[in-house]
N, C-alpha and C positions, 0 to 999 in steps of 0.2 A: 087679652088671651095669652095665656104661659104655652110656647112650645118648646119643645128641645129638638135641637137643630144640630147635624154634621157636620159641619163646615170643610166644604169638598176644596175651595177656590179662595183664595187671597191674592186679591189680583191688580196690578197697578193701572190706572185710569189718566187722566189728565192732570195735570196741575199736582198738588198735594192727594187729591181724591182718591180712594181705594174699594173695589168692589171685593162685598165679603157675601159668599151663598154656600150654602150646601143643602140638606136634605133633611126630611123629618125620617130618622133611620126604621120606621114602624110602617109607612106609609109609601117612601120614597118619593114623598112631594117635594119639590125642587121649592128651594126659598130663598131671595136674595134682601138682604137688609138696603131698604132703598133711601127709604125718607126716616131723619137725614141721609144723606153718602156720608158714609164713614170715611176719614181723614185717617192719613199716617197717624197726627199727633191723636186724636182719640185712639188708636190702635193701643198706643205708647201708654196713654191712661189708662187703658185695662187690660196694663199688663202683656200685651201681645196677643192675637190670635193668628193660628195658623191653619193648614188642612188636616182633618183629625182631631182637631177639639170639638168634644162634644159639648153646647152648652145651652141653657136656657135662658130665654128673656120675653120679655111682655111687646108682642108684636099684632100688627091687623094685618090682611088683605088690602091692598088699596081699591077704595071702589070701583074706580073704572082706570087699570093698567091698560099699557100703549102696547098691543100687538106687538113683534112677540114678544115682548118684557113682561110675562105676566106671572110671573114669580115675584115681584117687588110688594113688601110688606111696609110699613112705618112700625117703626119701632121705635124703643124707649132704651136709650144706651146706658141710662144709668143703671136700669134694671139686669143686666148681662152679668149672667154667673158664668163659669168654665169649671162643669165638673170631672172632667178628666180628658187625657190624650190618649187613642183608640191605637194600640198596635198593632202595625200591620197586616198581619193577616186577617185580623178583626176588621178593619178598616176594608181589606180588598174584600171579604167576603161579603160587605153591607154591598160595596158598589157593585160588585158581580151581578146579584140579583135586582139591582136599581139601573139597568144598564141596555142600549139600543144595540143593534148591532150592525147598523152604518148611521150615518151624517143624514142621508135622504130621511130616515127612518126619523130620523130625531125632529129636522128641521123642513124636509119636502124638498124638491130638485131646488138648487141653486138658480138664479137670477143670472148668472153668469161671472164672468174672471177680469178682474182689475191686470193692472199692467204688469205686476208682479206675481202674479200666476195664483192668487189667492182669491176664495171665492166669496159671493156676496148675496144677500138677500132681501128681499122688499122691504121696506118697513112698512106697519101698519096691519100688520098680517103673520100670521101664523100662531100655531099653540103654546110654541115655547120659546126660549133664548138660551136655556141650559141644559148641556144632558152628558152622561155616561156614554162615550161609547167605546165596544171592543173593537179594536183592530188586529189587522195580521201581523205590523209593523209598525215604528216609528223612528224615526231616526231626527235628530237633532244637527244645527249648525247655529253658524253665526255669520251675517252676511258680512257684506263691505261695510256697513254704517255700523258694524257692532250689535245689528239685533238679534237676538235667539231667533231662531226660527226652526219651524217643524218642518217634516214630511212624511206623509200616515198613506196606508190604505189601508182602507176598511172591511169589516169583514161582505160589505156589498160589491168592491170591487174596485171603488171608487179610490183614485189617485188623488190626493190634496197636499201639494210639493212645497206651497210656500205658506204658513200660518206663522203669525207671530205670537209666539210662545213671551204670554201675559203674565205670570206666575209672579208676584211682586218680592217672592227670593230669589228669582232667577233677574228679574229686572234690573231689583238695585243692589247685586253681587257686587259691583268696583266698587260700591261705598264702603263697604266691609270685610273685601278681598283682592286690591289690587293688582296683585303682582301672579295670580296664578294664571292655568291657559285653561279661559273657561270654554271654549269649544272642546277640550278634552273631559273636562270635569263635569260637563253638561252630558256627555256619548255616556258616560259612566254611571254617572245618576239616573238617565233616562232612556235613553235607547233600551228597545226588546222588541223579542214577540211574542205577540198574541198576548196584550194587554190591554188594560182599561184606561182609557183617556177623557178627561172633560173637556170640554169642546164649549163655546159659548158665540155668540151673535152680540156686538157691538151696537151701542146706538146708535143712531143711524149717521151717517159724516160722509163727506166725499173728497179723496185724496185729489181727487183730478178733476176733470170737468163736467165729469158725468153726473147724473142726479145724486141724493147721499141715498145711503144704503146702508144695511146692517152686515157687517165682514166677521165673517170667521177668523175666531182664536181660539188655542189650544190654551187654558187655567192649567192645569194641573195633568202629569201622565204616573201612574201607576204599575209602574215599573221593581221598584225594589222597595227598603226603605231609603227615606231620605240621609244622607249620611254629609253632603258640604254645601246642600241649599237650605236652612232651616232658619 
């Protein structure tokens, strides 16, 4: 089957691995290219994708997806066209109306908060792993180790202080920007209010002792255009 697909999230994973989804912009069904997992170097074969290419390729349903991952399609990589990059306003307006308006909404109460103040979900349960949502704010950092990290609340009320901001241009900026202050260049790019953020549920892993879990990450915030993460 041929769909044309959004691509909301380019997102860095473990290892070389990269998770690429966005949306069918007619329908606002969430789609994530699973099988294979796209690698950096296929990224590099076709040319690059980023959030905002709209493109088509020959993809399935997987029969039976793992709770909440059920956006995961197999696809066919060789088949991937890139028929154009969507400007922003074109872009914010698809997500506007593709869009929740808290985290609960998207994903159902949290399972509770890791040591880092970041929240976490069952695995093996729920409708979805990827969504739109508006918030009232967002505001960006970078901790001690160097990671981007969020802090949002949403338009339910809901505080969510520490997410790690996945965004695989915002990940791997020293490789291609070493010498700037990227907690400044990040407030710049990102930070606002009352904007649209993607938000997604990890496969399920356990940092610490407790069972694994699916954790909240912020893909992608919709804030301006992109102007020194692309």
């Amino acid at each position: 089957m041929t769909r044309e697909i959004l691509l909301l999230d380019v997102t860095e994973m473990s290892g070389a691995h990269v998770c690429v989804a966005g949306i069918d912009p007619a329908s606002c069904e969430q789609i994530r290219l699973a099988d294979p997992t796209p690698t950096r170097a296929l990224l590099r074969r076709l040319g690059g994708l980023a959030p905002g290419d709209l493109i088509v390729v020959d993809c399935q349903p997987l029969r039976r997806p793992t709770p909440p991952h059920t956006e995961d399609v197999r696809w066919n990589p060789a088949s991937i066209v890139k028929i154009r990059t969507l400007e922003f306003g074109e872009l914010y307006a698809i997500v506007s109306r593709c869009s929740f308006p808290s985290i609960e909404d998207a994903f159902g109460p949290a399972a509770g908060t890791g040591a880092s103040g970041n929240h976490f979900w069952p695995p093996g349960r729920g409708a979805r792993s990827l969504a739109t949502v508006f918030v009232k704010y967002v505001r960006t950092t970078v901790d001690d180790r160097g990671t981007p990290r969020v802090a949002l609340r949403d338009e339910g009320g809901r505080y969510y202080r520490s997410v790690p901001f996945q965004d695989l241009a915002v990940k791997t900026h020293s490789e291609t920007c070493g010498s700037c202050d990227v907690a400044a260049r990040l407030r710049e790019e990102f930070d606002g209010n009352g904007v649209f953020v993607r938000v997604g549920l990890t496969r399920p892993y356990s940092p610490d002792a407790r069972p694994p879990a699916c954790w909240l990450q912020v893909t992608n915030v919709f804030a301006r255009p992109r102007a020194h993460f692309r």
